[in-house]
One Martini backbone bead per residue (centre of mass of N, CA, C, O) as a GRO file, in nm:
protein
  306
    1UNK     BB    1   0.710  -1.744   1.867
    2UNK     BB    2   0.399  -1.783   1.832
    3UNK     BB    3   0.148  -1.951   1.981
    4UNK     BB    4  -0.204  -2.122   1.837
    5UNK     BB    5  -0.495  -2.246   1.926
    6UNK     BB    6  -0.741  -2.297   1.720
    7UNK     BB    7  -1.110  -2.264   1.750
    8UNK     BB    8  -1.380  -2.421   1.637
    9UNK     BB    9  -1.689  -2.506   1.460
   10UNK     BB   10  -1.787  -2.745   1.277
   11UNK     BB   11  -2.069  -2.634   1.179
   12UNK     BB   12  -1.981  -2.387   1.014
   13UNK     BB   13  -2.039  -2.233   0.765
   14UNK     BB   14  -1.919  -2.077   0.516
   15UNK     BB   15  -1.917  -1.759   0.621
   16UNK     BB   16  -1.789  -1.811   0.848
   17UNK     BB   17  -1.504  -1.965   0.713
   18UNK     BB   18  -1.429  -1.675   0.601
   19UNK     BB   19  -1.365  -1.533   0.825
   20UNK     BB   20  -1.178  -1.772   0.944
   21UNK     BB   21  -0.943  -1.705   0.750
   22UNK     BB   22  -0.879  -1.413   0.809
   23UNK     BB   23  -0.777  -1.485   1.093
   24UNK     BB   24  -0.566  -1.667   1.012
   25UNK     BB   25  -0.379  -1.493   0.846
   26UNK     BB   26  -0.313  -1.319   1.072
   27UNK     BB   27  -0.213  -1.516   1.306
   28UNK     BB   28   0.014  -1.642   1.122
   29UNK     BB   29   0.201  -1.385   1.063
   30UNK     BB   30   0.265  -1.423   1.399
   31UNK     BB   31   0.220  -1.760   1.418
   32UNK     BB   32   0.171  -2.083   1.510
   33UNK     BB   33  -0.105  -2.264   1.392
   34UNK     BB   34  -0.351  -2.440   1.584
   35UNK     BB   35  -0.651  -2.648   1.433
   36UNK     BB   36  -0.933  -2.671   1.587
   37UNK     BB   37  -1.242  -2.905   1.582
   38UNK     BB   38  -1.572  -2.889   1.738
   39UNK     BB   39  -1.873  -3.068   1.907
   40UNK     BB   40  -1.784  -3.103   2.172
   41UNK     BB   41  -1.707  -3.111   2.507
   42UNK     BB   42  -1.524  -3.388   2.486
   43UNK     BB   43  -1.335  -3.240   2.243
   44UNK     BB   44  -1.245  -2.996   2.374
   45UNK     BB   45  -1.126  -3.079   2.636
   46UNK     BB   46  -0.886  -3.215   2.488
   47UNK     BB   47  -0.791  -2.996   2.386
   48UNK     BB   48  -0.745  -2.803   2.601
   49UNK     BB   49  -0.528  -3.053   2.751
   50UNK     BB   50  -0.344  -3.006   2.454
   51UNK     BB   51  -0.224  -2.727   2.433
   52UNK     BB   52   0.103  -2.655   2.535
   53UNK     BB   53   0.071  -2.325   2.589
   54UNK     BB   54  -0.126  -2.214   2.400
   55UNK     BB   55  -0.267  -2.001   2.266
   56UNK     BB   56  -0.587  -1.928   2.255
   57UNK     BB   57  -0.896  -1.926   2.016
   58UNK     BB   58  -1.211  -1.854   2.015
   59UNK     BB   59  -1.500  -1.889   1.790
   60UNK     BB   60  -1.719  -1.687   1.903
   61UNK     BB   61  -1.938  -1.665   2.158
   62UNK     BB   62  -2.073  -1.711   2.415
   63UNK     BB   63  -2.090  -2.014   2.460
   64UNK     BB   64  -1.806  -2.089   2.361
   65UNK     BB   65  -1.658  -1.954   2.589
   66UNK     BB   66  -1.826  -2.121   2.803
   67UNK     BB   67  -1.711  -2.407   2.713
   68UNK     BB   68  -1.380  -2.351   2.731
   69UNK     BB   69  -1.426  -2.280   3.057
   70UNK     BB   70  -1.546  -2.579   3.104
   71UNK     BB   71  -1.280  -2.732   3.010
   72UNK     BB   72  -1.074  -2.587   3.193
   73UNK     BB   73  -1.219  -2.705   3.462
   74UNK     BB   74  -1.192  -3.005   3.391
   75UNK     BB   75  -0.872  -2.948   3.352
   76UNK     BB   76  -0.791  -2.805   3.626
   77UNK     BB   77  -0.721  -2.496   3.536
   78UNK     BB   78  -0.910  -2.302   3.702
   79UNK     BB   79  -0.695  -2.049   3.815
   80UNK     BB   80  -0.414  -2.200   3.688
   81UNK     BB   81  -0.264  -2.081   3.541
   82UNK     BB   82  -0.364  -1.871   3.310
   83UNK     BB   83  -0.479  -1.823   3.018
   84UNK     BB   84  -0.438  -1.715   2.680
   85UNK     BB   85  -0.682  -1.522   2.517
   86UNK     BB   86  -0.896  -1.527   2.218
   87UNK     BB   87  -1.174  -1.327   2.050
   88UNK     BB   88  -1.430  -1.438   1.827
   89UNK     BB   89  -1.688  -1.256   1.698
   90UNK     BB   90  -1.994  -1.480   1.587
   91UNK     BB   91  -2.261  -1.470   1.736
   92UNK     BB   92  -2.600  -1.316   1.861
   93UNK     BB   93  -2.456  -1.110   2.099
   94UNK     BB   94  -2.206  -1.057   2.199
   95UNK     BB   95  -2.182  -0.962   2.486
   96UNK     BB   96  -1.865  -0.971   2.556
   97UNK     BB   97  -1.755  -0.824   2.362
   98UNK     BB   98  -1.858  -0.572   2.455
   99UNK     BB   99  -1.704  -0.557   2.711
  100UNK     BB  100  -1.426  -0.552   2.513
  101UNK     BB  101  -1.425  -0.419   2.289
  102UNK     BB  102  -1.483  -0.562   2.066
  103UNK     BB  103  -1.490  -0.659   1.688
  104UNK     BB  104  -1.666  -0.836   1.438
  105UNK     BB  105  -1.488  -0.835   1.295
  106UNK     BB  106  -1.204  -1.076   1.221
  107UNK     BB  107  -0.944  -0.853   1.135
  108UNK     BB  108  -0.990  -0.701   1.395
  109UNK     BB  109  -0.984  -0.921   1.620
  110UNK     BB  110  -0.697  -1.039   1.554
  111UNK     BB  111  -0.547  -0.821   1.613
  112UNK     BB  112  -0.611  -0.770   1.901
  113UNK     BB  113  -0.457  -1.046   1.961
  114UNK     BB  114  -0.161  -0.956   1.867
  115UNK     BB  115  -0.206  -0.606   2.009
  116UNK     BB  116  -0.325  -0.658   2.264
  117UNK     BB  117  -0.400  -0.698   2.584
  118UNK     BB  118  -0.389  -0.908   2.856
  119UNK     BB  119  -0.679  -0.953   3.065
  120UNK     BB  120  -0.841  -1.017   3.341
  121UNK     BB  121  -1.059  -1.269   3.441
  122UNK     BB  122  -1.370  -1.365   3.535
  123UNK     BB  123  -1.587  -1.611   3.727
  124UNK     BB  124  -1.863  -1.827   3.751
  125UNK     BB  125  -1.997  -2.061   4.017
  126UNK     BB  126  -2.173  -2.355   4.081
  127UNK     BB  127  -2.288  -2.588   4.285
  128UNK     BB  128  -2.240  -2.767   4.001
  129UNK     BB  129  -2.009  -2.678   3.852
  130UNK     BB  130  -2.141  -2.374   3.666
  131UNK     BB  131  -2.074  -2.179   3.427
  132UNK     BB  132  -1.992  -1.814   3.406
  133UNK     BB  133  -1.896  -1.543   3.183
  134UNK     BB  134  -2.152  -1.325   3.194
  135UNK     BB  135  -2.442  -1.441   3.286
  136UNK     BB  136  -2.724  -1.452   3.543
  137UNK     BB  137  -3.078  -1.471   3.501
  138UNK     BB  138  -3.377  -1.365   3.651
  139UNK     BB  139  -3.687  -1.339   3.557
  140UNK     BB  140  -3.744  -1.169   3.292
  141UNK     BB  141  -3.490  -1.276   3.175
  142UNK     BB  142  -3.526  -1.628   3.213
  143UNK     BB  143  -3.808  -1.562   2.997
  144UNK     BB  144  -3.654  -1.419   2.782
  145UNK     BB  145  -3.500  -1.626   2.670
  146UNK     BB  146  -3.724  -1.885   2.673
  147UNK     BB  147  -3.865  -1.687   2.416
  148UNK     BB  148  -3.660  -1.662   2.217
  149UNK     BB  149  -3.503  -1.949   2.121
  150UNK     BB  150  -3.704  -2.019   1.894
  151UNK     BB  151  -3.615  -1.750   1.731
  152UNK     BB  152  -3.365  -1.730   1.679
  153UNK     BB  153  -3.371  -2.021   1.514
  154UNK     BB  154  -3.543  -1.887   1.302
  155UNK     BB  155  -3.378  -1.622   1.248
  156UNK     BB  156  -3.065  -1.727   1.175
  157UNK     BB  157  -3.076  -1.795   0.889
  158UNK     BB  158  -3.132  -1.450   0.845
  159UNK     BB  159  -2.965  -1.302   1.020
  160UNK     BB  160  -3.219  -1.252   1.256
  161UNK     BB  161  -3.113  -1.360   1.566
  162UNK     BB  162  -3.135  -1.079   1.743
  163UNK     BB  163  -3.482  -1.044   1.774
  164UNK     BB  164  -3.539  -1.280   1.954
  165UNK     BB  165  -3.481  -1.075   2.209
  166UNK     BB  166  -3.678  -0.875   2.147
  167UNK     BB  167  -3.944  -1.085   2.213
  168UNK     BB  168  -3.837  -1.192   2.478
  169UNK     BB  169  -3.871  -0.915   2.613
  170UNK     BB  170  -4.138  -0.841   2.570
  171UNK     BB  171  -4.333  -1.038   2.637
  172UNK     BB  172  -4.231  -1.077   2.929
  173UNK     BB  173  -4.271  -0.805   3.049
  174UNK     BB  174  -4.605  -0.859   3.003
  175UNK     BB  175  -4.621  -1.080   3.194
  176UNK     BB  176  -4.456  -1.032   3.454
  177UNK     BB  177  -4.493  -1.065   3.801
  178UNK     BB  178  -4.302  -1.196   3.982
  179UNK     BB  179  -4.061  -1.309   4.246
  180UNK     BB  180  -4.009  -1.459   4.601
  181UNK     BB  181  -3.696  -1.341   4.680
  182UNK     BB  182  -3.385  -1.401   4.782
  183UNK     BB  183  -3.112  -1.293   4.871
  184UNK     BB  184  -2.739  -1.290   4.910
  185UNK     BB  185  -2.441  -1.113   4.943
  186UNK     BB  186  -2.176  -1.149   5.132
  187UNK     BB  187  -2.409  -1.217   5.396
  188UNK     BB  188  -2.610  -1.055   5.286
  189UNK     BB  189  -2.916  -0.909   5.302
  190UNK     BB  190  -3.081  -0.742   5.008
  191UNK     BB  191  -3.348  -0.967   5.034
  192UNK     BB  192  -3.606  -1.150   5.149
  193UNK     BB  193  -3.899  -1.218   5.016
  194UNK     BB  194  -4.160  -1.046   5.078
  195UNK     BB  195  -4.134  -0.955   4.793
  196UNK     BB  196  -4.169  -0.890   4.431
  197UNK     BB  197  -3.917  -0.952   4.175
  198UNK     BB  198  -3.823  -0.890   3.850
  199UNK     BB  199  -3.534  -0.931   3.866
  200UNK     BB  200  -3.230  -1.117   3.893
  201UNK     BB  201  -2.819  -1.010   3.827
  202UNK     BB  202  -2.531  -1.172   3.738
  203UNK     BB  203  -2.200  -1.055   3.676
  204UNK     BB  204  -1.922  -0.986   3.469
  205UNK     BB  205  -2.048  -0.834   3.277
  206UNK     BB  206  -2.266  -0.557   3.092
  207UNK     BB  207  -2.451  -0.765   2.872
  208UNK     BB  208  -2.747  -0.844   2.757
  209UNK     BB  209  -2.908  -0.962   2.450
  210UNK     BB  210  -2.725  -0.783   2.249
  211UNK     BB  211  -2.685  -0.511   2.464
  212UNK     BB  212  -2.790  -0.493   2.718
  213UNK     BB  213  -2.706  -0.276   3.003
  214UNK     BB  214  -2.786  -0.416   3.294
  215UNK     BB  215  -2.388  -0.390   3.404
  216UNK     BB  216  -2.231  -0.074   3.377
  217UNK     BB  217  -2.033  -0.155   3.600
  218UNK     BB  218  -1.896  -0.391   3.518
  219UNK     BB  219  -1.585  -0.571   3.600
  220UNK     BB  220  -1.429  -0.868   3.473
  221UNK     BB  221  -1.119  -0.822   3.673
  222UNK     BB  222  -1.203  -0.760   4.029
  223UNK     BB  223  -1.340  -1.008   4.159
  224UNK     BB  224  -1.621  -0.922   4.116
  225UNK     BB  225  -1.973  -0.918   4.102
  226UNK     BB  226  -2.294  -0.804   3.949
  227UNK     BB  227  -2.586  -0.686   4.142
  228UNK     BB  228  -2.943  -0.681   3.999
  229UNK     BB  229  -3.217  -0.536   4.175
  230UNK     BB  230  -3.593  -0.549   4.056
  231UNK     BB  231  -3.877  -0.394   4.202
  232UNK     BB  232  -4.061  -0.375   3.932
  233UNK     BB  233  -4.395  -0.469   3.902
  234UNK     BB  234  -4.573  -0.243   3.805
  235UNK     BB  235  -4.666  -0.128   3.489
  236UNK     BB  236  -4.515   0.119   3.511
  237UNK     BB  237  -4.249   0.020   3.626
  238UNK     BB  238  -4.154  -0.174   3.403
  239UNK     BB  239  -4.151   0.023   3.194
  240UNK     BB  240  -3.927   0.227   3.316
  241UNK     BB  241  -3.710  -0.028   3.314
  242UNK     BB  242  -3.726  -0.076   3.002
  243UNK     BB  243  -3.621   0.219   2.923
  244UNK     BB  244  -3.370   0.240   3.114
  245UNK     BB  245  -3.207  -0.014   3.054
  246UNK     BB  246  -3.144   0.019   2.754
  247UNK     BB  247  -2.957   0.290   2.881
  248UNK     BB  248  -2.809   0.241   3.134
  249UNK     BB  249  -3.008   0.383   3.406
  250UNK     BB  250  -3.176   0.168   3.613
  251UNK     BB  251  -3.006   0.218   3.902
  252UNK     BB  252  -3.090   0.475   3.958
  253UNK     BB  253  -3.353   0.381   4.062
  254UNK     BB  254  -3.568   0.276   4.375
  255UNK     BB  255  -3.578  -0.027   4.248
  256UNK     BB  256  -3.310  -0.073   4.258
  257UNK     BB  257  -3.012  -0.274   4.290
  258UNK     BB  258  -2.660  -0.217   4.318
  259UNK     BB  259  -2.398  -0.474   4.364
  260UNK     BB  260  -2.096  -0.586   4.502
  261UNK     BB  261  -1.951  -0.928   4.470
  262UNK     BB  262  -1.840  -1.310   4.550
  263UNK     BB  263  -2.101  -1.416   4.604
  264UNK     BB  264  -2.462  -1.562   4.527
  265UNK     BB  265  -2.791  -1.605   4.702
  266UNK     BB  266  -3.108  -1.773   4.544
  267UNK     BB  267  -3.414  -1.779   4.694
  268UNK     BB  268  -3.708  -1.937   4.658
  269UNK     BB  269  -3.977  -1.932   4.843
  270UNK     BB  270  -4.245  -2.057   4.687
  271UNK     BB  271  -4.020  -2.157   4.447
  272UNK     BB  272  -3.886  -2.233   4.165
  273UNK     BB  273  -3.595  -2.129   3.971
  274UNK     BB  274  -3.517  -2.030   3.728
  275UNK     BB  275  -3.267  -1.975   3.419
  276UNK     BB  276  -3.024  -1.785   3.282
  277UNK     BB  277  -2.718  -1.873   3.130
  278UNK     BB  278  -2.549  -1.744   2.835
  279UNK     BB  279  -2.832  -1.886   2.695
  280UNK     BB  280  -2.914  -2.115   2.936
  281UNK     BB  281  -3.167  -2.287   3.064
  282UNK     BB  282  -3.203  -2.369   3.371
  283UNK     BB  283  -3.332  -2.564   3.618
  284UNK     BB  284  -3.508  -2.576   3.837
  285UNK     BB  285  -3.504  -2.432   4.197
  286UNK     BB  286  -3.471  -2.312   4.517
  287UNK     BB  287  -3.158  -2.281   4.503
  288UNK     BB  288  -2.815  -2.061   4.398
  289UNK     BB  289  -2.507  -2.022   4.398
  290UNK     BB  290  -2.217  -1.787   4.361
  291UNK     BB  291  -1.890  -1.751   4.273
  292UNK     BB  292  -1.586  -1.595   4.239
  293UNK     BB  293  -1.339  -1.650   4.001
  294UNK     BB  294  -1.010  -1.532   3.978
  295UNK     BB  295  -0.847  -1.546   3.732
  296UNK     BB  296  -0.907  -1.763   3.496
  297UNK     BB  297  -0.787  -1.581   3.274
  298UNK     BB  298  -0.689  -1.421   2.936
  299UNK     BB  299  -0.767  -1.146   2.755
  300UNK     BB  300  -0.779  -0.959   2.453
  301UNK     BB  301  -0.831  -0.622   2.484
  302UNK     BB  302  -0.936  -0.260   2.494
  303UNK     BB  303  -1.020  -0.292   2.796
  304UNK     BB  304  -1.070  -0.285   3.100
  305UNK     BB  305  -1.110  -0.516   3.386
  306UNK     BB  306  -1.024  -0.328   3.645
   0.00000   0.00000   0.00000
């Protein structure tokens, strides 16, 4: 019989709460379902040191995910003896679910975990052993998050906070004048920094915002991160970049540059540079490296993750 540790948010609402009994119906007809409601990160911490080998389940979105595996990290878990992970999507961007074809019904998302295989998954992790699950991203990309998120909060009652995405892509796009960074992925210096570039984005993820498909080629569990490096600057090459990136064709452009690395470190040349982590926006600084954790866990998937 299987064993399942079953993750959830202690704040979700009512309708949340209804999704999350159809998906434990599945669940429970399958094997013995422990759960555990969390508010903390050292409440989940907690529980997943005391997880006893129980498959988890984790119900939320990009955030829930990447607290997970913040966690797992903590009782150093990370990359040993990996568990087998389910994802519940719930988030308002589900970004990482769209890259496993993961489905939002709760009953189908559930379904995955009982009959889904099990594939390896990796993650970044930053000097300051800060987890990246889907995706982090500079210049256009973590100033459009940083003006999405109290959209988001404010369009959330209504169910309309992926709106916020759009919101804060438009405004990005027609502000950002790009900055000089340099870039650098498995010692390879693919920016030097002497221009400036409007975007880079470091993914194990293929979409961020909601399904922009930042990284449409990127593999979540073949070892590498992918490395999307855009130099659109004047506005009308902006517009080609906007037009292009949400059809996923922006690599096509002979302004992108997009390769895979296992490394990547991004140093502002004249200034600290933001970033945005899974929708969180990291405080400014000078340079920032990521490696990439192979097999990191195994999650429950409809798509190859290699």
């Amino acid at each position: 019989m299987r064993r399942f540790l079953f993750i959830a948010n202690a704040s979700a609402g009512s309708s949340d709460r209804a999704r999350l009994d159809e998906a434990l119906a599945i669940l429970r007809a399958e094997g013995d379902v422990r759960v555990v409601t969390t508010d903390t990160l050292d409440e989940l911490t907690d529980a997943v040191a005391a997880r006893d080998g129980r498959e988890v389940v984790v119900a939320g979105g990009d955030g829930s995910l990447n607290a997970f595996v913040t966690a797992l990290c903590r009782t150093g878990g990370l990359g040993q003896d990996p568990p087998t992970v389910g994802l519940l999507p719930m988030g308002t961007g589900n970004d990482f679910a769209r890259t496993l074809g993961l489905p939002t019904d709760s009953t189908e998302a559930a379904r995955v975990i009982v009959s889904g295989r099990a594939q390896p998954v990796d993650v970044l992790i930053d000097d300051d052993q800060r987890i990246v699950t889907n995706a982090v991203h500079m210049g256009v990309g973590e100033e459009a998050g940083r003006i999405a998120a109290p959209w988001k909060e404010r369009l959330g009652a209504l169910h309309l906070g992926a709106l916020g995405y759009v919101i804060g892509g438009v405004a990005a796009g027609f502000g950002q004048r790009g900055r000089h960074l340099r870039v650098v992925a498995d010692d390879r210096v693919v920016v030097s920094g002497d221009h400036r570039v409007l975007q880079v984005a470091v993914t194990i993820g293929r979409t961020v915002g909601g399904g922009t498909p930042i990284a449409p080629g990127a593999k979540p569990g073949d070892g590498r991160a992918e490395v999307v490096v855009s130099r659109a600057i004047s506005p009308s090459r902006r517009l080609r970049y906007a037009f292009r990136v949400n059809r996923g064709r922006h690599t096509e452009l002979d302004d992108v540059i997009s390769l895979r690395a296992r490394t990547v470190t991004v140093t502002g040349m004249h200034e600290k540079v933001g970033a945005n982590a899974d929708g969180e926006a990291l405080d400014p600084v000078r340079e920032r490296s990521w490696r990439v954790v192979p097999d990191a866990y195994r999650l429950h998937s409809r798509r190859e993750t290699s």
